[in-house]
ROTORLO-865080 format. One line per field, with one value per atom (N, C-alpha, C): residue in three letters; residue number from 1; x, y, z. Coordinates in pm, whole numbers, plus 50000, padded with zeros to 5 digits. Layout:
# ROTORLO-865080
resn <- c(ALA,...)
resi <- c(NUM,...)
x <- c(X,...)
y <- c(Y,...)
z <- c(Z,...)
# end
This chain:
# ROTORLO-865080
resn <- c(UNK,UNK,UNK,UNK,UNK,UNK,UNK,UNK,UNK,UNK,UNK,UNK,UNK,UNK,UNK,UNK,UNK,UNK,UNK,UNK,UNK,UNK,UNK,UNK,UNK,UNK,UNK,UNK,UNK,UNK,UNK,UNK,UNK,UNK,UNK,UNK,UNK,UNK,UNK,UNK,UNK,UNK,UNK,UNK,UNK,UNK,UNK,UNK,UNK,UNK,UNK,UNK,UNK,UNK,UNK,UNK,UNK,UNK,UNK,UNK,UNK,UNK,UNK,UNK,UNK,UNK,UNK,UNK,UNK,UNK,UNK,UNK,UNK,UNK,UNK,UNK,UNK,UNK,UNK,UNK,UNK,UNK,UNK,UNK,UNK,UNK,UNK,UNK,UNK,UNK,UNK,UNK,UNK,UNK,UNK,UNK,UNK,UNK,UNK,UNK,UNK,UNK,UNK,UNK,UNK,UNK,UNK,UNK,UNK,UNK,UNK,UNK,UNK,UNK,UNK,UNK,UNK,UNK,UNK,UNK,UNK,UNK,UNK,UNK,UNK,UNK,UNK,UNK,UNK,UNK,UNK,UNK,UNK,UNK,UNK,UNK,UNK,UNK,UNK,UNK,UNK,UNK,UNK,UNK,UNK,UNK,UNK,UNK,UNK,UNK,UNK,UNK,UNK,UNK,UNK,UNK,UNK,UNK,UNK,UNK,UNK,UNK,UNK,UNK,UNK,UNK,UNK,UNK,UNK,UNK,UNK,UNK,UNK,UNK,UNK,UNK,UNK,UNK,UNK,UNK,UNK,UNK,UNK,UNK,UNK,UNK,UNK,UNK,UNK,UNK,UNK,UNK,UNK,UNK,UNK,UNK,UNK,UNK,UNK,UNK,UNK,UNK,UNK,UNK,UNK,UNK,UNK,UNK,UNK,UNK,UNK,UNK,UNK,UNK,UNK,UNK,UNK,UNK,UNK,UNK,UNK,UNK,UNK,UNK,UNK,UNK,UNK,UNK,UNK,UNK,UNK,UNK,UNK,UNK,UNK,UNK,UNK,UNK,UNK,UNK,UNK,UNK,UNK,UNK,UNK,UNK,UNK,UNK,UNK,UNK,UNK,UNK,UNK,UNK,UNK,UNK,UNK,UNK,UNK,UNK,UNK,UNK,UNK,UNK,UNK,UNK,UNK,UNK,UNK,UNK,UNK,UNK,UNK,UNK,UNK,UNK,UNK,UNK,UNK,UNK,UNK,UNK,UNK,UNK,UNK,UNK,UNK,UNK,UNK,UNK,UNK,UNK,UNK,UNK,UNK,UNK,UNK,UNK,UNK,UNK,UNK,UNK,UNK,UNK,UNK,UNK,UNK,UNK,UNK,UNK,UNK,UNK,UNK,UNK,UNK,UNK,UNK,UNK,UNK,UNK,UNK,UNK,UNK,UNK,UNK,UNK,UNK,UNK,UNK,UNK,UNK,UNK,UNK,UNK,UNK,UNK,UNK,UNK,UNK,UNK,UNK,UNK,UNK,UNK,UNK,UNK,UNK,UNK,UNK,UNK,UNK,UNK,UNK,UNK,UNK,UNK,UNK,UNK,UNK,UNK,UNK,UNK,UNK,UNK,UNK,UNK,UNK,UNK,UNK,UNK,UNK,UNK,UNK,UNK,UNK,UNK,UNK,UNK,UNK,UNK,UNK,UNK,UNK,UNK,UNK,UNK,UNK,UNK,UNK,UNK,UNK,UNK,UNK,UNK,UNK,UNK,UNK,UNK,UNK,UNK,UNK,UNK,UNK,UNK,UNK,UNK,UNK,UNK,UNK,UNK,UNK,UNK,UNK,UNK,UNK,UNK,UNK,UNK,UNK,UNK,UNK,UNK,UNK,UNK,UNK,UNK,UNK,UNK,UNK,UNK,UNK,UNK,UNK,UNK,UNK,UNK,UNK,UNK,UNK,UNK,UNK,UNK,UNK,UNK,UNK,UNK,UNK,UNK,UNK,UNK,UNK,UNK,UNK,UNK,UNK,UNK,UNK,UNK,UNK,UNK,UNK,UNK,UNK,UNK,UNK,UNK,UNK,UNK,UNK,UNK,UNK,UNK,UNK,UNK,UNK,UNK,UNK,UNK,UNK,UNK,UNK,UNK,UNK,UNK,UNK,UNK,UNK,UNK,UNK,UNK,UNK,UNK,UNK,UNK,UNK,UNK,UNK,UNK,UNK,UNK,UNK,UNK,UNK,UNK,UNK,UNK,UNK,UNK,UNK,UNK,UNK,UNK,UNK,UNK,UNK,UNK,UNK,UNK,UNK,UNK,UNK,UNK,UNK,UNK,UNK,UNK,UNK,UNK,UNK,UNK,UNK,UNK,UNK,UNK,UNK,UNK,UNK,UNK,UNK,UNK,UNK,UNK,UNK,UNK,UNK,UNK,UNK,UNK,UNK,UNK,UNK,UNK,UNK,UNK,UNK,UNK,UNK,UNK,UNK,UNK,UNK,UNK,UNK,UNK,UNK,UNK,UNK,UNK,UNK,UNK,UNK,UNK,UNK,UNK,UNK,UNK,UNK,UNK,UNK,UNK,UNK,UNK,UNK,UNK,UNK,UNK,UNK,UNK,UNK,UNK,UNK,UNK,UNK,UNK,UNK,UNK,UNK,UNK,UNK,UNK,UNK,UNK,UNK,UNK,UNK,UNK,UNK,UNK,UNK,UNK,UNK,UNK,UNK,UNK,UNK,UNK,UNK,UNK,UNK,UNK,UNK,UNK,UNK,UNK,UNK,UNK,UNK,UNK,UNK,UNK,UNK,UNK,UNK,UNK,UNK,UNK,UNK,UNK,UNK,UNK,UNK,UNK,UNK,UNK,UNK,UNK,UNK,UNK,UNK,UNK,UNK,UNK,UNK,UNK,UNK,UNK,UNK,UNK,UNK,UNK,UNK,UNK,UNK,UNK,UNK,UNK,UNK,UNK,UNK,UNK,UNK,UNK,UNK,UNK,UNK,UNK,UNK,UNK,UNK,UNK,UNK,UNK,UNK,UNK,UNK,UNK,UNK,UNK,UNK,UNK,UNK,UNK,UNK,UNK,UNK,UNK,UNK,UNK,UNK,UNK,UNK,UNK,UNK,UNK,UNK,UNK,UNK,UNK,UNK,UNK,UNK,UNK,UNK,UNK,UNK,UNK,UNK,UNK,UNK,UNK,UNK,UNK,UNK,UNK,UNK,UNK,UNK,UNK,UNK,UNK,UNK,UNK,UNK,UNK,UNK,UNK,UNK,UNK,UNK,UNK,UNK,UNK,UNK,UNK,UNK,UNK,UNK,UNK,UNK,UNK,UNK,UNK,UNK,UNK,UNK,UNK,UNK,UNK,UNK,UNK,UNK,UNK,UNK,UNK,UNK,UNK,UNK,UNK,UNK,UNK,UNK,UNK,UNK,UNK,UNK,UNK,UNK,UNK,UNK,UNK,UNK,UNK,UNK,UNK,UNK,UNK,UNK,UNK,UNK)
resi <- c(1,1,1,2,2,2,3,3,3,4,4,4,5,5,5,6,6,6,7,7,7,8,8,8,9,9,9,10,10,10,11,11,11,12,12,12,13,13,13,14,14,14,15,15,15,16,16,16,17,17,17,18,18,18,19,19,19,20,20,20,21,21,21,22,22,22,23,23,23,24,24,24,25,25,25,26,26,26,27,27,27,28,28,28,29,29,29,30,30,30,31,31,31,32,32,32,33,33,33,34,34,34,35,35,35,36,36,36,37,37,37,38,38,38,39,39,39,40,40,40,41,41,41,42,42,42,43,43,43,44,44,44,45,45,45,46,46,46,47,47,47,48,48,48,49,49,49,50,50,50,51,51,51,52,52,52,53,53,53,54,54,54,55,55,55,56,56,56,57,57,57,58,58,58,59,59,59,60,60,60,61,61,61,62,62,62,63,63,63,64,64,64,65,65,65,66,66,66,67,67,67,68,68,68,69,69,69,70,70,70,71,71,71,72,72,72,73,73,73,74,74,74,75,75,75,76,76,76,77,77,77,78,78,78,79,79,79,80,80,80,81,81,81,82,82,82,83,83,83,84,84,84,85,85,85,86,86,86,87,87,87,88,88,88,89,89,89,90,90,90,91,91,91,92,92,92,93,93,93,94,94,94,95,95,95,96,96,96,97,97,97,98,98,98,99,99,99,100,100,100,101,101,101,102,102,102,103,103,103,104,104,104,105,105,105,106,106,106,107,107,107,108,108,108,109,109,109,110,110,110,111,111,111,112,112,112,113,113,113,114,114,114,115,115,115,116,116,116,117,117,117,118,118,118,119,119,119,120,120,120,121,121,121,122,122,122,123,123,123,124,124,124,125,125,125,126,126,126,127,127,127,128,128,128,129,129,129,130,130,130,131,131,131,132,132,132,133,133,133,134,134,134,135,135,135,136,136,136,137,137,137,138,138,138,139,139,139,140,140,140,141,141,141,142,142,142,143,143,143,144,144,144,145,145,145,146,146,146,147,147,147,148,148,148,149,149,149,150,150,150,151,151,151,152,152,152,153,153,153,154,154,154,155,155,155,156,156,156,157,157,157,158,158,158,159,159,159,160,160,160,161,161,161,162,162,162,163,163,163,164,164,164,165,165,165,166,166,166,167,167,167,168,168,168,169,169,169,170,170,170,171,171,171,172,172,172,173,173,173,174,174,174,175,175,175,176,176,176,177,177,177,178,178,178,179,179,179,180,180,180,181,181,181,182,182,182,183,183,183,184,184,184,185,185,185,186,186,186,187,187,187,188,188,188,189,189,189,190,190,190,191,191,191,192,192,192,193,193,193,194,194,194,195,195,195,196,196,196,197,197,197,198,198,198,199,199,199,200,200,200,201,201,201,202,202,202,203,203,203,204,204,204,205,205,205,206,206,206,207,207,207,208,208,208,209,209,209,210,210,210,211,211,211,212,212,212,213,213,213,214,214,214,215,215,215,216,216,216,217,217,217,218,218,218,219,219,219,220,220,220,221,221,221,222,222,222,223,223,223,224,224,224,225,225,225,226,226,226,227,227,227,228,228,228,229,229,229,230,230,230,231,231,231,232,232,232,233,233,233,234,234,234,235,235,235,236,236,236,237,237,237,238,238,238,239,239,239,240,240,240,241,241,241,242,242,242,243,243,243,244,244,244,245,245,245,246,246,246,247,247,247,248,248,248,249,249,249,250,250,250,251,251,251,252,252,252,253,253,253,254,254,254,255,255,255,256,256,256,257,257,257,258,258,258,259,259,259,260,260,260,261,261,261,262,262,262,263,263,263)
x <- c(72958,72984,73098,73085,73186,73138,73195,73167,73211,73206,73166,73304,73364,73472,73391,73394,73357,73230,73167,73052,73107,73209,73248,73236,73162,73168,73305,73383,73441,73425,73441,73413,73539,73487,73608,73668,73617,73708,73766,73794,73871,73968,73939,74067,74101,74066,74153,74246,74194,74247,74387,74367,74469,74550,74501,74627,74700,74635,74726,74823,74764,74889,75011,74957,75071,75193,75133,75179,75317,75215,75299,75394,75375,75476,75608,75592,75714,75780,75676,75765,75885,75826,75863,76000,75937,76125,76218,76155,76276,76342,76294,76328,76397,76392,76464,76574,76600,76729,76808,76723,76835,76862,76797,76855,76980,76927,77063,76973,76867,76772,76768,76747,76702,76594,76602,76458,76355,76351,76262,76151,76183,76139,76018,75960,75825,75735,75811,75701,75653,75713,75693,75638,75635,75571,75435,75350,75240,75189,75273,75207,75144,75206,75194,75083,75078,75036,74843,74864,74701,74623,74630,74524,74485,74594,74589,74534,74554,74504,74373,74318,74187,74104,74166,74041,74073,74181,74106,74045,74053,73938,73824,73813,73650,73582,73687,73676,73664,73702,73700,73558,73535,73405,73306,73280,73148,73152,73259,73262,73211,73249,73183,73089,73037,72941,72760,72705,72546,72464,72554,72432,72488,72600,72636,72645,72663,72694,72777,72862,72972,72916,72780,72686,72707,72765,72787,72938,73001,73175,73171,73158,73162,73097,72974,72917,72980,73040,73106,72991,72843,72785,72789,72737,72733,72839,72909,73030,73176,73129,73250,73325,73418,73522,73448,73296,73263,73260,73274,73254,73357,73479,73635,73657,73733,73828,73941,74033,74164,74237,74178,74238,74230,74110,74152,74262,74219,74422,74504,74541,74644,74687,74562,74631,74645,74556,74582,74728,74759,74889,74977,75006,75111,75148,75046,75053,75148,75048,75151,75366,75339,75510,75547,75476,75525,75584,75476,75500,75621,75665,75763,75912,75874,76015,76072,75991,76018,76073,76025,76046,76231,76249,76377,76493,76442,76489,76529,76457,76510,76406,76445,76345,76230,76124,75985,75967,76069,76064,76136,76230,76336,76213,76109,76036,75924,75845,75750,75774,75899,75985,75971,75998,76052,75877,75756,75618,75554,75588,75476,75473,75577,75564,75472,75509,75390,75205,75278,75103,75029,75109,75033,74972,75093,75025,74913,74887,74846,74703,74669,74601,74527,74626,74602,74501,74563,74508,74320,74367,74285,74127,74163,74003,73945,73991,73914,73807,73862,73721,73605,73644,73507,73453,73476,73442,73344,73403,73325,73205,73194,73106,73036,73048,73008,72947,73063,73044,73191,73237,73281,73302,73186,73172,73133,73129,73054,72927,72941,72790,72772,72591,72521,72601,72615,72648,72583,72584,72504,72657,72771,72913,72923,72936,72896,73040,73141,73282,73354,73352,73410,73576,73685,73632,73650,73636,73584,73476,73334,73230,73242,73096,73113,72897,72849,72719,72699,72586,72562,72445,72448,72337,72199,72255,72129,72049,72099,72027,71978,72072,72057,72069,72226,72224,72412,72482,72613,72695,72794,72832,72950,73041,73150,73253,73344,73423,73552,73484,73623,73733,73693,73762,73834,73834,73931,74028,73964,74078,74171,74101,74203,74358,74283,74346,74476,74468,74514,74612,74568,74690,74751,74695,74786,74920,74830,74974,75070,75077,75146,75235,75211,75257,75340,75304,75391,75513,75520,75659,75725,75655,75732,75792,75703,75740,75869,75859,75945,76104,76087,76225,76268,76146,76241,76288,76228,76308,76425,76465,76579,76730,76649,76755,76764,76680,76706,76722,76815,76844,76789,76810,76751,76630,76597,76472,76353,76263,76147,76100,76222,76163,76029,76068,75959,75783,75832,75685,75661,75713,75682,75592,75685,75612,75488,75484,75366,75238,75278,75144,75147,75221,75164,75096,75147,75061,74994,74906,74810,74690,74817,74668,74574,74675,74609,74536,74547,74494,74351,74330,74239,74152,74243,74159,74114,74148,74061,73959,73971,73848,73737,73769,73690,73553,73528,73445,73368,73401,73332,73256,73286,73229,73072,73018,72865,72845,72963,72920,73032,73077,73138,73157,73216,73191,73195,73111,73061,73107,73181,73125,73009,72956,72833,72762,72642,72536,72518,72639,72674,72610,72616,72568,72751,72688,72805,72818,72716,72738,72847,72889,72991,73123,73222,73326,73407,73426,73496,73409,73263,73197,73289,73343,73362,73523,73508,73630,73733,73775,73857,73927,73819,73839,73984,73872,73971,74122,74117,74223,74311,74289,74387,74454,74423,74410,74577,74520,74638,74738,74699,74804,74949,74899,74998,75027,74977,75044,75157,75135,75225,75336,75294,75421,75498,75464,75548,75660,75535,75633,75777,75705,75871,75961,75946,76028,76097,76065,76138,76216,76144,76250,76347,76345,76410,76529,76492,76601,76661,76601,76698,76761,76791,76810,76729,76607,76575,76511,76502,76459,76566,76533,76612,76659,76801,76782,76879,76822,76895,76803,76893,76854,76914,76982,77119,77037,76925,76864,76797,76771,76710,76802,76935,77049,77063,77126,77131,77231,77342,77488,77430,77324,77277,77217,77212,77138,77212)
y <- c(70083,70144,70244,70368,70448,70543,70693,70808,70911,71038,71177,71287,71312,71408,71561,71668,71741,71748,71647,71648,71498,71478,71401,71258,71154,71027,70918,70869,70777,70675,70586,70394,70354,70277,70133,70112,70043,69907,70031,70153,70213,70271,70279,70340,70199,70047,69950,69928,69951,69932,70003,70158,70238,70216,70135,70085,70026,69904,69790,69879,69924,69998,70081,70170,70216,70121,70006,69919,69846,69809,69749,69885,69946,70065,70065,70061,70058,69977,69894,69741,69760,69757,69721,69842,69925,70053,69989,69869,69856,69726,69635,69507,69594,69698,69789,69832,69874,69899,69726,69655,69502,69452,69480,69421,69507,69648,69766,69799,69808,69900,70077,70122,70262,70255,70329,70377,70441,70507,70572,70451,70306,70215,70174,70183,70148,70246,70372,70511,70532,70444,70473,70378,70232,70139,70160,70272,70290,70378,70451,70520,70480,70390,70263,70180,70098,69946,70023,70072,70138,70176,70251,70274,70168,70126,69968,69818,69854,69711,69775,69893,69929,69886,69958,69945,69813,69700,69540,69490,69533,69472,69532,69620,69670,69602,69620,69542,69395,69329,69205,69190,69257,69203,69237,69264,69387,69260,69193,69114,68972,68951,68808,68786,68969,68978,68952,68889,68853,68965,69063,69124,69319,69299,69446,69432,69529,69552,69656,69706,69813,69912,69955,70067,70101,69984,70030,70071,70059,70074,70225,70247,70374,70427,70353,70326,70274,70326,70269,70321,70325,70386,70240,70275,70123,70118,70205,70096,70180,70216,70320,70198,70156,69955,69897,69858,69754,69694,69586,69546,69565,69493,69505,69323,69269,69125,69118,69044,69043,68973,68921,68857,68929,69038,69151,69252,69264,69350,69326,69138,69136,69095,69089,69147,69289,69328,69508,69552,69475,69514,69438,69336,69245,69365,69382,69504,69574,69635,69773,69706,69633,69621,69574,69489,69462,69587,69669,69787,69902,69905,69964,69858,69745,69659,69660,69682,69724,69858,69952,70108,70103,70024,69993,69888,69799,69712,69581,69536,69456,69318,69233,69146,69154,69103,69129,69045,68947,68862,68902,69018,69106,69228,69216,69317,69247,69173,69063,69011,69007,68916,69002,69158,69273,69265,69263,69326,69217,69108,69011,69005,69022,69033,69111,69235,69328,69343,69245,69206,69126,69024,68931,68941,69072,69103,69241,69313,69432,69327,69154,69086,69066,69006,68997,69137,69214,69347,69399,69349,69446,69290,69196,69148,69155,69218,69277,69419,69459,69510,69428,69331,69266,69204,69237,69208,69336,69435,69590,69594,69527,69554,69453,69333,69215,69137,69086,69033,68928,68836,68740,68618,68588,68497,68371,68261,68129,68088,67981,67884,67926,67913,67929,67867,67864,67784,67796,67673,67696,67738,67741,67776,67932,67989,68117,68135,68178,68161,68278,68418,68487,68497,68523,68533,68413,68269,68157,68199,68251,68274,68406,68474,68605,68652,68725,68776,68856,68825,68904,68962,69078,69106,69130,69138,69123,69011,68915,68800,68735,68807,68784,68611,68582,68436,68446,68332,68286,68236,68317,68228,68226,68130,68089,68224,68262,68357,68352,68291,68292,68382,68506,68631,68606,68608,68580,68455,68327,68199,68299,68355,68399,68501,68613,68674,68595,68501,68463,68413,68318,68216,68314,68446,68530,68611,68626,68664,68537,68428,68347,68292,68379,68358,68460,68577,68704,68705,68580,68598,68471,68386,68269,68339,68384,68528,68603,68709,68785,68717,68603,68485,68419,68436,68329,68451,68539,68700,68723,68773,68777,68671,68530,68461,68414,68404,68388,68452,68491,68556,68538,68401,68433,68463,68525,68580,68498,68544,68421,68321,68310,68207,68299,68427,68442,68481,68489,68486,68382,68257,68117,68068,68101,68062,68136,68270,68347,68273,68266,68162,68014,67969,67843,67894,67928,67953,68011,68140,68211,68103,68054,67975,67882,67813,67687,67725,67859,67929,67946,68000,68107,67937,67879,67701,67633,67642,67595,67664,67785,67907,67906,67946,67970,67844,67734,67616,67698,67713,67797,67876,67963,68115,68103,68196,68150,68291,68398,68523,68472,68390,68354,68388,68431,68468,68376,68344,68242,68265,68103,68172,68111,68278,68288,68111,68120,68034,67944,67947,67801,67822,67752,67758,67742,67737,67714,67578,67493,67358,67302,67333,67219,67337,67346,67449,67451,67396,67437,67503,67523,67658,67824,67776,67939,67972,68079,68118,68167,68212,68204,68057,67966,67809,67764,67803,67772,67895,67970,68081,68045,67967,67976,67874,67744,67625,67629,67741,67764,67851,67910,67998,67858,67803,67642,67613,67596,67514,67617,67741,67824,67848,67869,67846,67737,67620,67512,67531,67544,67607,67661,67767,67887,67854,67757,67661,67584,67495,67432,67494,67596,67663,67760,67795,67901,67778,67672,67507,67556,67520,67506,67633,67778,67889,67929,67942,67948,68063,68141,68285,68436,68483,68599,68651,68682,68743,68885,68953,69129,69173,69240,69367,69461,69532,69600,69745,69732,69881,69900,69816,69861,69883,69849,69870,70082,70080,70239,70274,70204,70263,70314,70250,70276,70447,70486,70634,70709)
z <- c(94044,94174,94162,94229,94254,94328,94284,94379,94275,94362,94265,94320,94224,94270,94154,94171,94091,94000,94064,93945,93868,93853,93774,93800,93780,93828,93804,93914,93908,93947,93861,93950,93952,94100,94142,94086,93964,93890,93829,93768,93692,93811,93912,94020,94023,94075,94094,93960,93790,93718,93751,93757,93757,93811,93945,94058,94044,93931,93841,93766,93687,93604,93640,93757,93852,93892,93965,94021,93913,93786,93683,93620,93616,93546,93670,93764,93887,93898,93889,93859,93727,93639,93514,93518,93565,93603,93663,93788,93870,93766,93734,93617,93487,93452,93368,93410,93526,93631,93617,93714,93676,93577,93472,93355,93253,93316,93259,93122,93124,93025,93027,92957,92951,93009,93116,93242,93151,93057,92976,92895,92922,92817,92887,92991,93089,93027,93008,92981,92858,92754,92629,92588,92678,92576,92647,92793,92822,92723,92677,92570,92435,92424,92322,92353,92423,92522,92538,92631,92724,92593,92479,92436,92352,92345,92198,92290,92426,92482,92535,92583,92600,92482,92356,92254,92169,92239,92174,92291,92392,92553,92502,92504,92414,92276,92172,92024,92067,92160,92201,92242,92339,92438,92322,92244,92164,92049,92031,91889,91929,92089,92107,92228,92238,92336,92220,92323,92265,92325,92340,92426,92365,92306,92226,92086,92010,91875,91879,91797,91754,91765,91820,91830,91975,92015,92182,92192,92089,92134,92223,92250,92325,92390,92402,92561,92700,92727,92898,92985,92989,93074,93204,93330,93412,93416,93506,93575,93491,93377,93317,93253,93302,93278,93210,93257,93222,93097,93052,92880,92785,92928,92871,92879,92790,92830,92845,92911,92925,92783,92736,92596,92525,92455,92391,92411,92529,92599,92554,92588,92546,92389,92343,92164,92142,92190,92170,92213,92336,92373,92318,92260,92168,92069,92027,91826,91862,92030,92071,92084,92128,92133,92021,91887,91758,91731,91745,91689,91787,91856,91947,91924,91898,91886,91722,91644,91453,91475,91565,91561,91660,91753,91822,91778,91658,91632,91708,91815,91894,91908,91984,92003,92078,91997,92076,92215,92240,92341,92496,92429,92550,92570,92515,92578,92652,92572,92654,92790,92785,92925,93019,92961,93084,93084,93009,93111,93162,93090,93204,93343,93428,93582,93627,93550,93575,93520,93437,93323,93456,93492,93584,93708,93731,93870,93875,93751,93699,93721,93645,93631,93791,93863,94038,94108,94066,94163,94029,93920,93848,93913,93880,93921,94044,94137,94220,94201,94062,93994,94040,93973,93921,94098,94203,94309,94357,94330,94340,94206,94095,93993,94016,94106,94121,93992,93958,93813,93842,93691,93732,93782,93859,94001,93882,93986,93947,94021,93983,93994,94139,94210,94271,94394,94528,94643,94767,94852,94967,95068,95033,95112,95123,95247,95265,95373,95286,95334,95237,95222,95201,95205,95108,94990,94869,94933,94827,94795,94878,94751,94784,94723,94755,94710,94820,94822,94677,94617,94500,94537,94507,94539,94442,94335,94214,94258,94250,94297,94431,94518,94655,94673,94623,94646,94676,94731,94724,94622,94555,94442,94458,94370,94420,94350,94466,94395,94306,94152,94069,94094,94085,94073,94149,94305,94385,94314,94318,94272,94157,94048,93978,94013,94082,94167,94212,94355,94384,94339,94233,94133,94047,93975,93932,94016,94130,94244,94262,94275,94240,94189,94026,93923,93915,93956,93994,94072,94162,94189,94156,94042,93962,93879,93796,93713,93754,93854,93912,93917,93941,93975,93832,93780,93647,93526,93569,93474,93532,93687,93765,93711,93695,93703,93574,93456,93346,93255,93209,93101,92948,92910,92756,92742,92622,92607,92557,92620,92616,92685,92828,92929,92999,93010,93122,93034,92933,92856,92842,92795,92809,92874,93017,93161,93177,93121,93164,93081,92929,92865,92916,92987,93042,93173,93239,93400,93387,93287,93331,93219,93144,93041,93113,93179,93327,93414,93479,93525,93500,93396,93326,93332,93225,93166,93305,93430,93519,93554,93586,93625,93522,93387,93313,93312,93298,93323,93446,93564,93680,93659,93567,93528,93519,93490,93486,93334,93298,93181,93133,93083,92970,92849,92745,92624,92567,92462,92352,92203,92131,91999,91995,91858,91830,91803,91835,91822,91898,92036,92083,92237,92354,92474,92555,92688,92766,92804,92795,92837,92752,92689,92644,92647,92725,92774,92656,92569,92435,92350,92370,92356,92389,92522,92570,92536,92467,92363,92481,92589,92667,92714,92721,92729,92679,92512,92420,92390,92411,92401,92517,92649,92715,92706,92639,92606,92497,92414,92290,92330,92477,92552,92580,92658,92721,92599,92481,92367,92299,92271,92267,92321,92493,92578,92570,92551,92557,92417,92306,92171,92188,92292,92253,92373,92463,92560,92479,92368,92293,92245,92157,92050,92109,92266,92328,92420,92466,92410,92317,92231,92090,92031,92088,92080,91980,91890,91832,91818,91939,91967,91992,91906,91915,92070,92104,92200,92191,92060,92059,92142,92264,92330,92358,92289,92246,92223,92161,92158,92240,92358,92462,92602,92592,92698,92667,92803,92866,92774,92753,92637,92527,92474,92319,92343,92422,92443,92475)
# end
């Protein structure tokens, strides 16, 4: 779905994407101001971040999609977005700040901390794509209560609207998020928190889903089939990880090349 400026076709989900990103880039300026960062550090890690988390959301979906091959990487026809994952993103986008925090010298965790507020809520606003592409949703329902389910129309039936639950609990998390960056200082609580709450998140929704990604050969009936399942599963075990070790100071917290004096 979209519309025509110039001849040129634009869809929804790539203006709602954009909105996310807007949204998260402002953010992430004003959390750069409170923390006494160089304002220039939002703009450079998009330059970084967007093309490296586009093309592992693509490399992602194509590697554990049953329905593409690497012959499609560059097919966005249908929808333009479509045949992106959020877990590829966010490896595509991890590299990108490995790679921006080796080039600044600082900790990868004083940067993680400053984007998740904005990751989560970039997360909140962006699956309402998938409400305009009508994709996402869950199992079949006779509950006709907008927006818990939501009308499909391929099928012309009621299904339950994940997208929204996700939505929702990601806005949520956006201002747990927002509060535990504000008031905590060492580095790594608020990424912590972000892989436990969006992993719980994701690990309740995902079971719902009805387009799941699979590994190869397997079905969806058994939910440790579906590789998000399991990826958000090792999200919470992670977070809890660097809660301990960020206890036990065990995490770097240089951010000395990312303060305004250093420039």
């Amino acid at each position: 779905m979209g519309f025509e400026i110039f001849g040129i076709h634009i869809a929804y989900y790539g203006v709602i994407i954009a909105i996310g990103l807007l949204v998260g880039i402002i953010l992430c300026d004003f959390l750069c101001h409170k923390r006494g960062y160089d304002s220039n550090i939002p703009y450079v890690l998009v330059l970084i971040l967007v093309p490296l988390a586009i093309l592992g959301a693509r490399l992602y979906y194509i590697i554990f999609s049953d329905k593409l091959t690497m012959a499609d990487f560059f097919d966005m026809s249908n929808g333009g977005f479509q045949g992106l994952a959020i877990y590829g993103a966010e490896i595509g986008g991890l590299l990108g700040v490995i790679i921006y925090c080796l080039i600044k010298k600082c900790s990868v965790f004083a940067v993680t901390d400053l984007i998740v507020p904005s990751l989560i809520l970039g997360q909140s606003i962006g699956r309402w794509g998938n409400f305009v592409n009508q994709e996402a949703y869950g199992a079949v329902t006779n509950w006709h209560c907008f927006p818990f389910t939501v009308y499909i129309d391929a099928v012309q039936e009621y299904h339950l609207a994940t997208f929204f639950y996700e939505s929702f609990l990601n806005f949520i998390g956006f201002w747990i998020l927002l509060m535990v960056y504000l008031k905590q200082k060492k580095h790594g609580t608020a990424t912590a928190t972000y892989l436990i709450w969006y992993g719980v998140v994701r690990a309740l929704i995902e079971p719902m889903r009805t387009d799941s990604l699979l590994f190869p050969g397997t079905t969806a009936d058994f939910v440790f089939n579906r590789i998000s399942f399991v990826l958000s599963i090792a999200l919470v075990v992670v977070g809890m990880v660097l809660l301990f070790l960020n206890k036990k100071g065990k995490l770097s917290q240089n951010d000395k090349h990312l303060l305004k004096s250093t420039h």
